[in-house]
Biopython code that builds the backbone (N, CA, C, O; Angstrom):
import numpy as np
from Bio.PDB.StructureBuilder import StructureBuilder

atoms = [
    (1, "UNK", "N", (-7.147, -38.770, 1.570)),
    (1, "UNK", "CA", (-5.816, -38.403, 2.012)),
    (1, "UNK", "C", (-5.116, -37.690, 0.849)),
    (1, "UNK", "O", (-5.140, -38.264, -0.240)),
    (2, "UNK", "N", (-4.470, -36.460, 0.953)),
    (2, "UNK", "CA", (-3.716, -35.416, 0.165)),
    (2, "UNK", "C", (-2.851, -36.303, 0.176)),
    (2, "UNK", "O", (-2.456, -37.090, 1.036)),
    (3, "UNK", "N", (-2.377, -35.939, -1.712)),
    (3, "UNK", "CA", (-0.458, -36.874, -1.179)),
    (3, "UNK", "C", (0.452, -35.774, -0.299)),
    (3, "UNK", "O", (1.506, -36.032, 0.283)),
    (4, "UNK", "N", (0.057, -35.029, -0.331)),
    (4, "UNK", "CA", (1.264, -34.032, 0.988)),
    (4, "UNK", "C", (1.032, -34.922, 2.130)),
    (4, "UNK", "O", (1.821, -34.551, 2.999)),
    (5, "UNK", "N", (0.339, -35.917, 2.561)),
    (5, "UNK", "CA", (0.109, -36.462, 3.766)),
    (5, "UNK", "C", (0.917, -37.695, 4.087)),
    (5, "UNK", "O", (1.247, -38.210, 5.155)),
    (6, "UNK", "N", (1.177, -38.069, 2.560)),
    (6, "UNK", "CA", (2.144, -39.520, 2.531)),
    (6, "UNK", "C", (3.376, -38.928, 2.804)),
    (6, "UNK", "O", (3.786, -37.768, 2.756)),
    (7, "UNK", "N", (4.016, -40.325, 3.192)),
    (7, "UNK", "CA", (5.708, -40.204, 3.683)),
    (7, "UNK", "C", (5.992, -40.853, 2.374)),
    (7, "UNK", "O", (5.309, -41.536, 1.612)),
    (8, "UNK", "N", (7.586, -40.292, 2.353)),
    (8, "UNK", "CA", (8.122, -41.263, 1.326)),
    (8, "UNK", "C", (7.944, -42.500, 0.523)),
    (8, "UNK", "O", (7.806, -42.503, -0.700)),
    (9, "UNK", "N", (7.956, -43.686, 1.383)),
    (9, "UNK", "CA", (7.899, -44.721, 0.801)),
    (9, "UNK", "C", (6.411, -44.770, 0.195)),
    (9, "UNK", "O", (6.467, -45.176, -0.965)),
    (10, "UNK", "N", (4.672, -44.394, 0.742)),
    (10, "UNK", "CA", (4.035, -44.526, 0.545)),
    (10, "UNK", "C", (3.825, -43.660, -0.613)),
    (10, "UNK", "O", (2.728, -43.855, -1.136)),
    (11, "UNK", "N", (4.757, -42.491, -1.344)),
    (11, "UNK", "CA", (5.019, -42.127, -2.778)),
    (11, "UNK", "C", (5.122, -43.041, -3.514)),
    (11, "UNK", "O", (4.434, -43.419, -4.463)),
    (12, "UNK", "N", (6.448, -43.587, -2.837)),
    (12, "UNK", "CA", (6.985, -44.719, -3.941)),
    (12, "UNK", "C", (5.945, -46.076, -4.486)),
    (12, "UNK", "O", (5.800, -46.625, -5.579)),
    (13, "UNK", "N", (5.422, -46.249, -3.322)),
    (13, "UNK", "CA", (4.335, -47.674, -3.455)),
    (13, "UNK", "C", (2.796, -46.850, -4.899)),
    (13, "UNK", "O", (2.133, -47.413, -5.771)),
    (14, "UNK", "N", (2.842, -45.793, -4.563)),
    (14, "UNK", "CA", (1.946, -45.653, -5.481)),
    (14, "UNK", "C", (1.891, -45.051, -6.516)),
    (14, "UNK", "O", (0.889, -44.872, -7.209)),
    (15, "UNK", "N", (3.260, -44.591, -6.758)),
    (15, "UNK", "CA", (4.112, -44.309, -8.446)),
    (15, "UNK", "C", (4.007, -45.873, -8.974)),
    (15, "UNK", "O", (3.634, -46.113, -10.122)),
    (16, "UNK", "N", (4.323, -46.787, -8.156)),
    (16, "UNK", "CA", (4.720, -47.595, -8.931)),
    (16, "UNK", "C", (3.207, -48.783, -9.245)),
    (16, "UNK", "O", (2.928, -49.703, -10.014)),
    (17, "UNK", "N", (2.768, -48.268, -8.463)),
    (17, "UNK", "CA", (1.048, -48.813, -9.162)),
    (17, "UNK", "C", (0.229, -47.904, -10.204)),
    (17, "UNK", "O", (-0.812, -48.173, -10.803)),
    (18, "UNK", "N", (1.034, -46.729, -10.236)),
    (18, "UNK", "CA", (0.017, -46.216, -11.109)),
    (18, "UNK", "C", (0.891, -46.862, -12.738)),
    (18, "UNK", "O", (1.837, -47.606, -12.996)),
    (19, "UNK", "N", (-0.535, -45.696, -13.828)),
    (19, "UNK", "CA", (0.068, -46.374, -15.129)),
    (19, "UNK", "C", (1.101, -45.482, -15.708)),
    (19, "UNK", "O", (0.940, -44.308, -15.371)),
    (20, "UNK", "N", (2.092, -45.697, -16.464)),
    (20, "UNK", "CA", (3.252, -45.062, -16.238)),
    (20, "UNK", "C", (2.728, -44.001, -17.700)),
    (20, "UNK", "O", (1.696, -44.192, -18.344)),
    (21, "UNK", "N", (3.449, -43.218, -17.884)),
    (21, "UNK", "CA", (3.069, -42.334, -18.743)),
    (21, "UNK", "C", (3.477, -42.647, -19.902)),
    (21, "UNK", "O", (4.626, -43.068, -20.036)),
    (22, "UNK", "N", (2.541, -42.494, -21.097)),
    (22, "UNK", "CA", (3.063, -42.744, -22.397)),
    (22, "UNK", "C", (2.544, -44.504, -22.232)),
    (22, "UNK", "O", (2.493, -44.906, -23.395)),
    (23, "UNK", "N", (2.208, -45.505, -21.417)),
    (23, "UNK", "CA", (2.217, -46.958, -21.939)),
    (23, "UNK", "C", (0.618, -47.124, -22.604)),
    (23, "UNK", "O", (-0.517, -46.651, -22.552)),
    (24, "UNK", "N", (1.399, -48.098, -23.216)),
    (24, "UNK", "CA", (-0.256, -48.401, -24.295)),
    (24, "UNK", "C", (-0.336, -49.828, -24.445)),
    (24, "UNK", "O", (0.610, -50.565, -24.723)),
    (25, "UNK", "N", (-1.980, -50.297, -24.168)),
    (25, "UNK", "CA", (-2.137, -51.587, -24.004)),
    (25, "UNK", "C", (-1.574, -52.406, -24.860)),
    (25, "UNK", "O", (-0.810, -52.021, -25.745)),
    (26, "UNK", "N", (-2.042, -54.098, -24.588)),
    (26, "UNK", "CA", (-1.204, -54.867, -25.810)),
    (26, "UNK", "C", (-2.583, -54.876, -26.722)),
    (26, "UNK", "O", (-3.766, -54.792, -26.392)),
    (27, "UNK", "N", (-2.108, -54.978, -27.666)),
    (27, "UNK", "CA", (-2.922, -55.032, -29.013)),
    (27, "UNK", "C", (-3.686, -56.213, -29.216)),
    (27, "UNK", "O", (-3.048, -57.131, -29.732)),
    (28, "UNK", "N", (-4.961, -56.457, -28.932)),
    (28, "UNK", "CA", (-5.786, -57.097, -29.170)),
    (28, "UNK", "C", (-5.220, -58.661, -30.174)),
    (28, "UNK", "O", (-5.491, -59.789, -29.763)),
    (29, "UNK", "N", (-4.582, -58.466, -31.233)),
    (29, "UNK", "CA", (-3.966, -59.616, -31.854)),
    (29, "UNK", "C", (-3.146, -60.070, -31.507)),
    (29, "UNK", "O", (-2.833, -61.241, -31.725)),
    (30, "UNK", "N", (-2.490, -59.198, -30.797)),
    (30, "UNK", "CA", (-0.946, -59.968, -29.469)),
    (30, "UNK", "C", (-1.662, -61.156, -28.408)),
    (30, "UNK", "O", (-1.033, -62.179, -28.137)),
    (31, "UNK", "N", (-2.858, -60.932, -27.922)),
    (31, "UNK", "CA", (-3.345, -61.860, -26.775)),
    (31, "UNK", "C", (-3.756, -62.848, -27.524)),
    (31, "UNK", "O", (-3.450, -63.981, -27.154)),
    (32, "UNK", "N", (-4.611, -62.667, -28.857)),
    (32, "UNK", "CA", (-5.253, -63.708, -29.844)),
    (32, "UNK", "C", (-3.817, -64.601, -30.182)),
    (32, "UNK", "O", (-3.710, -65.773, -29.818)),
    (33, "UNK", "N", (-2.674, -63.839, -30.968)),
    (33, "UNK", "CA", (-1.806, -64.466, -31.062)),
    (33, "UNK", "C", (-1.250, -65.329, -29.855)),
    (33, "UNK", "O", (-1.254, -66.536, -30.101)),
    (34, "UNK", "N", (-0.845, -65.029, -28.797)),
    (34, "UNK", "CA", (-0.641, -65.647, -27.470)),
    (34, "UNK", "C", (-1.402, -66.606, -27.328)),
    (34, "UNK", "O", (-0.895, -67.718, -27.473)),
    (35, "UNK", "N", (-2.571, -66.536, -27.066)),
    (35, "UNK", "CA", (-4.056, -67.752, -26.695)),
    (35, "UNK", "C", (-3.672, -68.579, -28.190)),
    (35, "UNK", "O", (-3.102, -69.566, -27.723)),
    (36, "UNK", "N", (-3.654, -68.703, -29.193)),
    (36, "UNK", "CA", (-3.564, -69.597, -30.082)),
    (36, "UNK", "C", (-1.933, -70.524, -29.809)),
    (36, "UNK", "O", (-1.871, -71.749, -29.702)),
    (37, "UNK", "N", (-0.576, -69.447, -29.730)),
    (37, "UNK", "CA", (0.283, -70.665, -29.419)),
    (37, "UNK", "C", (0.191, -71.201, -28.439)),
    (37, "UNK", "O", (0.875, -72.214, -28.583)),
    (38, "UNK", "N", (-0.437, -71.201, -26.974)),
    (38, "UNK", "CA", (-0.680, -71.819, -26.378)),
    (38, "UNK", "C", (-1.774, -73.522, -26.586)),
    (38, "UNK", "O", (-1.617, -74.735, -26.443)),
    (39, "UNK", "N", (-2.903, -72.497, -27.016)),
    (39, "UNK", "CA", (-3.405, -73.780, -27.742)),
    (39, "UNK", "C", (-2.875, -75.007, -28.255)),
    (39, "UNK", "O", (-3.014, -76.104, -27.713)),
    (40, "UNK", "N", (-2.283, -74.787, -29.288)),
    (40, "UNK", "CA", (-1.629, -75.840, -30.341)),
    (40, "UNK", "C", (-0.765, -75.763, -29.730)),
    (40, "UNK", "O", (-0.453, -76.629, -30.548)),
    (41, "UNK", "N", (0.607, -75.521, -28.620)),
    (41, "UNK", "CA", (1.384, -76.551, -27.790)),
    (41, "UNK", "C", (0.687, -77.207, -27.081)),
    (41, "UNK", "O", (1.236, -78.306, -27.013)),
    (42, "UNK", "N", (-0.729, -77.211, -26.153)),
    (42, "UNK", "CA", (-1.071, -78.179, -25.279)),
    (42, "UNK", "C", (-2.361, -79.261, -26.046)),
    (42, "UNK", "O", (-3.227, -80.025, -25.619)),
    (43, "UNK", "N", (-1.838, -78.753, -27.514)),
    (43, "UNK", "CA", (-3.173, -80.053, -28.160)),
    (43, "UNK", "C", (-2.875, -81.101, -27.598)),
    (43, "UNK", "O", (-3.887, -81.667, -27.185)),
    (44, "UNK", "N", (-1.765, -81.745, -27.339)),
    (44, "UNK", "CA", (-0.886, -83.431, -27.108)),
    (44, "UNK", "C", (-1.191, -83.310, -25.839)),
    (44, "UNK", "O", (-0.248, -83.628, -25.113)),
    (45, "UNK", "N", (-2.205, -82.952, -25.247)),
    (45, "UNK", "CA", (-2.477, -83.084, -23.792)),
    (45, "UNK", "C", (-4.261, -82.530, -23.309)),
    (45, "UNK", "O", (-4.562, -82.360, -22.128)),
    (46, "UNK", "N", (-4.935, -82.387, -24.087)),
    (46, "UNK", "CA", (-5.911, -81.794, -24.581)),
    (46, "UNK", "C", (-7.124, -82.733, -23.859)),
    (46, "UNK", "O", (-7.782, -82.136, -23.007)),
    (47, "UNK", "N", (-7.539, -84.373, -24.162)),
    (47, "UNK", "CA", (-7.692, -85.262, -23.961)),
    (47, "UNK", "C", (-7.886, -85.728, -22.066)),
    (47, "UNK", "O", (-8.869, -85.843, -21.335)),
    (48, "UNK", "N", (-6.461, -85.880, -21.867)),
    (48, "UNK", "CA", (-6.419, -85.938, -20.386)),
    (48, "UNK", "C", (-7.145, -85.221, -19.176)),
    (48, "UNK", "O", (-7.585, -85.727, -18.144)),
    (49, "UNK", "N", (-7.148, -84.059, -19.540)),
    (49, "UNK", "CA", (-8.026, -83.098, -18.331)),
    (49, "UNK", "C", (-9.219, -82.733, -18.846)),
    (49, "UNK", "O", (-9.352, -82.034, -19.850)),
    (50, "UNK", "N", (-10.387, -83.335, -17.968)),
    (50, "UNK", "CA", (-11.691, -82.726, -17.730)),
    (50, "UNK", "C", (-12.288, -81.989, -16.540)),
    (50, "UNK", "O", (-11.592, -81.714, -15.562)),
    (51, "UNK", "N", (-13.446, -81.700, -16.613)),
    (51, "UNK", "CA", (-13.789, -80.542, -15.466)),
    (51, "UNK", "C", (-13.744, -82.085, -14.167)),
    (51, "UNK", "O", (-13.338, -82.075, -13.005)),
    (52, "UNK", "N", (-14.315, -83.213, -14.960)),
    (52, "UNK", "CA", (-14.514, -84.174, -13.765)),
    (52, "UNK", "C", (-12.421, -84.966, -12.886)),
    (52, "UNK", "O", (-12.027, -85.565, -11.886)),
    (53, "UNK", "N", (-11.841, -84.363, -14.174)),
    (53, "UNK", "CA", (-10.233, -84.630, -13.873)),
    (53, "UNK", "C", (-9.487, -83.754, -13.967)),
    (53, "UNK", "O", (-8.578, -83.910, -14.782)),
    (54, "UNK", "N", (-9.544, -82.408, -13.154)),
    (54, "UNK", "CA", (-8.418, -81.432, -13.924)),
    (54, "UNK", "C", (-7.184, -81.240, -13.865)),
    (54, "UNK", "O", (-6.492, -82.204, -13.536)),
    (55, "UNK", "N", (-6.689, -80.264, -14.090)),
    (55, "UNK", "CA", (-5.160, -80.476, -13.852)),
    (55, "UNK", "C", (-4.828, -80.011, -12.650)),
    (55, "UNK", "O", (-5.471, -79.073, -12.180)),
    (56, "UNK", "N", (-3.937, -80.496, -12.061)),
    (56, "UNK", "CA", (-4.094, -79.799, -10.264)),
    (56, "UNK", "C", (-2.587, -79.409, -10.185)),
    (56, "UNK", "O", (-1.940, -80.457, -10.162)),
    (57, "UNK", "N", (-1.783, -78.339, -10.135)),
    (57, "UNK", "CA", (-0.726, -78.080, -9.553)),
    (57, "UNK", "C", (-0.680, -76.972, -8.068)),
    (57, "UNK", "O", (-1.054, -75.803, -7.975)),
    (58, "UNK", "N", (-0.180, -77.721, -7.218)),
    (58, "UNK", "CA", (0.819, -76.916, -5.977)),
    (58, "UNK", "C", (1.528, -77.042, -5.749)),
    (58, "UNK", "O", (2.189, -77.956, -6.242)),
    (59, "UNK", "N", (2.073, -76.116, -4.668)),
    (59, "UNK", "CA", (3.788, -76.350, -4.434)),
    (59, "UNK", "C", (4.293, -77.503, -3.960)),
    (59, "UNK", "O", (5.418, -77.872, -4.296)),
    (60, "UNK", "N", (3.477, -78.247, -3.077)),
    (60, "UNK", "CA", (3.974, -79.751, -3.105)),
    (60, "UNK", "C", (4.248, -80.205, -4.548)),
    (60, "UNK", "O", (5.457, -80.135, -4.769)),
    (61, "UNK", "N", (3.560, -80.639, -5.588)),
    (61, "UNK", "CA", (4.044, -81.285, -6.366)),
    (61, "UNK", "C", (5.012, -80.558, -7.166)),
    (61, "UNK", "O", (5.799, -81.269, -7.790)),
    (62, "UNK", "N", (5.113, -79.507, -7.270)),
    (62, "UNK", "CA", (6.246, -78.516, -8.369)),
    (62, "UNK", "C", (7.612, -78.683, -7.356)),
    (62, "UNK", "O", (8.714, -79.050, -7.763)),
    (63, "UNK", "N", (7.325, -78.369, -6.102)),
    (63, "UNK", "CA", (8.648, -78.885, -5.283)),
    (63, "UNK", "C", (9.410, -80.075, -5.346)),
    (63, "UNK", "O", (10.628, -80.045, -5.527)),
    (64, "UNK", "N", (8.585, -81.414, -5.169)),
    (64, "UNK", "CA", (8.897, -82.705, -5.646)),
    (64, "UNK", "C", (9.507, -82.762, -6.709)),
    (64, "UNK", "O", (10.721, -82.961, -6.715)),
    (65, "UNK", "N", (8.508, -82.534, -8.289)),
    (65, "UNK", "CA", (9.126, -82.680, -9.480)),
    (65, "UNK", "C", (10.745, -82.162, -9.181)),
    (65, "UNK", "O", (11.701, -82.938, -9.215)),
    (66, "UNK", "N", (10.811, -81.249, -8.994)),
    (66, "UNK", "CA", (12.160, -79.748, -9.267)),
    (66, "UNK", "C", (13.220, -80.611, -8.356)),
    (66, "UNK", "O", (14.438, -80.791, -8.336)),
    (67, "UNK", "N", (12.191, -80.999, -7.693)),
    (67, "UNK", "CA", (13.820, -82.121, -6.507)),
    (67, "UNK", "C", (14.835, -82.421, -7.265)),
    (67, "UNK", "O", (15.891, -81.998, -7.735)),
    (68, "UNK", "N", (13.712, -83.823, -7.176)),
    (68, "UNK", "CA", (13.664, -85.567, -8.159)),
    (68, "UNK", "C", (12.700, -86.271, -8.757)),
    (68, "UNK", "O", (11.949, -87.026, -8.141)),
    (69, "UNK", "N", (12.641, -85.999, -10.431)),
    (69, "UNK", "CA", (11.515, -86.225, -10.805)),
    (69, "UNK", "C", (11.110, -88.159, -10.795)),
    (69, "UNK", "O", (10.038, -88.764, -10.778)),
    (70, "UNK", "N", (12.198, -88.506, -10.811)),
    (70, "UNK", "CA", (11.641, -89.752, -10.678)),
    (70, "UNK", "C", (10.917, -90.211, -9.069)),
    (70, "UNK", "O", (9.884, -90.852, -8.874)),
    (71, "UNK", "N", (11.784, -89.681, -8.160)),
    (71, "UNK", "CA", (11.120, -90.025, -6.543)),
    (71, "UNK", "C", (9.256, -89.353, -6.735)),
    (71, "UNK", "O", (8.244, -89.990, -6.444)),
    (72, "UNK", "N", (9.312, -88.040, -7.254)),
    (72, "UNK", "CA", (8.109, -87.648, -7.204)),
    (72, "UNK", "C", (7.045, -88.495, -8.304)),
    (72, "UNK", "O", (5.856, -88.527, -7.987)),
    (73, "UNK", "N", (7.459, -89.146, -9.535)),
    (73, "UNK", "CA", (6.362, -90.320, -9.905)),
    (73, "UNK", "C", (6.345, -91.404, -9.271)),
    (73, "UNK", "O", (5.285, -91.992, -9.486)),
    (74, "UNK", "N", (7.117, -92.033, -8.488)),
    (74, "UNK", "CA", (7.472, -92.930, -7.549)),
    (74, "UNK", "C", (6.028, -92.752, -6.123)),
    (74, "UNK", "O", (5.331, -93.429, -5.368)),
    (75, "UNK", "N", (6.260, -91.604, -6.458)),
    (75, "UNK", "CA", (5.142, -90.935, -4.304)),
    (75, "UNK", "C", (4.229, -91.023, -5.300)),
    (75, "UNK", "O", (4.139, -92.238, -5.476)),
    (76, "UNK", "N", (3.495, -90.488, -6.062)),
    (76, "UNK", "CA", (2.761, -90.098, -6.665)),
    (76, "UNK", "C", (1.692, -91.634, -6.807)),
    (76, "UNK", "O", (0.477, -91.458, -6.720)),
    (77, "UNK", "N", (2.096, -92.717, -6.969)),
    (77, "UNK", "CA", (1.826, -94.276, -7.952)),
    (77, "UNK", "C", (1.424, -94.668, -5.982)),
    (77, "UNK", "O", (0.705, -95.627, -5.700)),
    (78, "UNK", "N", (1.790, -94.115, -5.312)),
    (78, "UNK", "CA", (1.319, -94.578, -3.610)),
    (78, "UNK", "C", (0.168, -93.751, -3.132)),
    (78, "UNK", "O", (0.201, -92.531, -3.293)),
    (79, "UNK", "N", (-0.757, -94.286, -2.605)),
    (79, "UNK", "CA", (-2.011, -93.694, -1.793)),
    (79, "UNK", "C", (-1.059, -92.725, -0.604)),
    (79, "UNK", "O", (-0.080, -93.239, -0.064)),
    (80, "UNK", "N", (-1.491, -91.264, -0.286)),
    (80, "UNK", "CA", (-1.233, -90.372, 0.657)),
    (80, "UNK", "C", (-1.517, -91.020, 2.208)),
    (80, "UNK", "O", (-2.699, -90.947, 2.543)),
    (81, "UNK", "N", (-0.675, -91.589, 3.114)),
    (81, "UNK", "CA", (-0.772, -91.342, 4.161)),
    (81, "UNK", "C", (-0.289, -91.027, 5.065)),
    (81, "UNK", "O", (0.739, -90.442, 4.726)),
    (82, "UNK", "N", (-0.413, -91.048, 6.460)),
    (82, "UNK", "CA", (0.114, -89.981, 7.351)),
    (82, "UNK", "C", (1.270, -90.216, 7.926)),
    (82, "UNK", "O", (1.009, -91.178, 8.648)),
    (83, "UNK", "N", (2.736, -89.877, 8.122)),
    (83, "UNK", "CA", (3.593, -90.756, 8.422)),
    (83, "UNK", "C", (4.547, -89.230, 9.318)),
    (83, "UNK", "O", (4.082, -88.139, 8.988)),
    (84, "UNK", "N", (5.347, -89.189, 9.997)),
    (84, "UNK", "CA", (6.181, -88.589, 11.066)),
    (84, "UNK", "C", (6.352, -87.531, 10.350)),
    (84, "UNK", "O", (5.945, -86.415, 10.674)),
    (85, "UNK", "N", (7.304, -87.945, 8.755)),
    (85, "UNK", "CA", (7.848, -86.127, 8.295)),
    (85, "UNK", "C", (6.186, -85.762, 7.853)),
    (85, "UNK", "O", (6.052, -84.686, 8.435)),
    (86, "UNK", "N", (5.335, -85.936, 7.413)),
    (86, "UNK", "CA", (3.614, -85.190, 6.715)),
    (86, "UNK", "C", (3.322, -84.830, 7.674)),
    (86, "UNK", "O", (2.953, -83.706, 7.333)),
    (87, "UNK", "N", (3.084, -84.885, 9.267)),
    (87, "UNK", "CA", (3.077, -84.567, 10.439)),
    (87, "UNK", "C", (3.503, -83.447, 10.632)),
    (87, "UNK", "O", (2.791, -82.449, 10.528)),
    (88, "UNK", "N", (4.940, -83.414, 10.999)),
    (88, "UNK", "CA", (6.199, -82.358, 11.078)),
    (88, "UNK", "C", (5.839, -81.360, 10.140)),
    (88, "UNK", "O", (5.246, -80.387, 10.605)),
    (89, "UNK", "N", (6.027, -81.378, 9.121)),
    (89, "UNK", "CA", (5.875, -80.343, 7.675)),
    (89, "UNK", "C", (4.345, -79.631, 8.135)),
    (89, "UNK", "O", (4.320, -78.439, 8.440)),
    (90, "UNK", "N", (2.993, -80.528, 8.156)),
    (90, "UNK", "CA", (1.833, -79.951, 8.123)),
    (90, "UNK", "C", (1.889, -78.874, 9.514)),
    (90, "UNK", "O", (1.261, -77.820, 9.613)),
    (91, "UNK", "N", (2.950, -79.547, 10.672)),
    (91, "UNK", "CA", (2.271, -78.691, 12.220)),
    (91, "UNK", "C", (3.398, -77.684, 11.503)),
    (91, "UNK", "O", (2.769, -76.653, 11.264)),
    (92, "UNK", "N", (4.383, -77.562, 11.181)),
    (92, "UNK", "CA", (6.011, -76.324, 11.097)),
    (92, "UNK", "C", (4.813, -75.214, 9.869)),
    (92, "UNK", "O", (4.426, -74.080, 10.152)),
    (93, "UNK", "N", (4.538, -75.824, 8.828)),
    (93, "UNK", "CA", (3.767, -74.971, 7.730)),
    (93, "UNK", "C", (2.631, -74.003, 7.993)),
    (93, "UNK", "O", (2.278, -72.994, 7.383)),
    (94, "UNK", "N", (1.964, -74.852, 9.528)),
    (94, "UNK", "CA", (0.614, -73.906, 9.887)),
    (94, "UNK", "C", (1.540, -73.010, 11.019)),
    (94, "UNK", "O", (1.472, -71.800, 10.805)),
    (95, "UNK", "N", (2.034, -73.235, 11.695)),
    (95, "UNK", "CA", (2.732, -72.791, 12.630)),
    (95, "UNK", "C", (3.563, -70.883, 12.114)),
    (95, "UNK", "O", (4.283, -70.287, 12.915)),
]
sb = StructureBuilder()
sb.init_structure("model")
sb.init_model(0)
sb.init_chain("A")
sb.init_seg("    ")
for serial, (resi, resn, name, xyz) in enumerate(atoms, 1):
    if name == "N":
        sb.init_residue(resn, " ", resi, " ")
    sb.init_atom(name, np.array(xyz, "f"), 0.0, 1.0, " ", f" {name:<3s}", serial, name[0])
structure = sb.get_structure()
């Protein structure tokens, strides 16, 4: 497809995916630098997650926390089962 063939907006969608002129990657010691402070903030947690325990986040639990973090360690310390609102939420969510 010629771009004379696109309409407007389909300009716009692919100006803005392309690479813009003049940008230049990040510098190889910027990501090294990055990957290392990451590192050494999550040493104090390093321990806890294995491939057999990993760390699991979804929007259920980031929703909970962001609520009320105490209600969400509260659900959390209870076995999952099926009750009227987990019902409601699971049929409205696929729906």
């Amino acid at each position: 497809m010629a771009d004379e063939d696109l309409n407007p907006l389909q300009h716009e969608v692919l100006a803005s995916l392309r690479i813009p002129d003049g940008w230049q990657p990040i510098e190889p010691h910027v990501i090294a630098d990055v990957e290392q402070l990451l590192v050494d903030a999550l040493e104090s947690v390093k321990g806890r997650f294995t491939r057999e325990n990993p760390l699991r986040i979804n929007k259920h639990g980031l929703s909970t926390v962001h609520g009320c973090e105490k209600h969400h360690v509260e659900q959390k310390k209870e076995a999952f089962s099926w009750n009227v609102n987990t019902v409601r939420g699971t049929i409205v969510h696929k729906a």
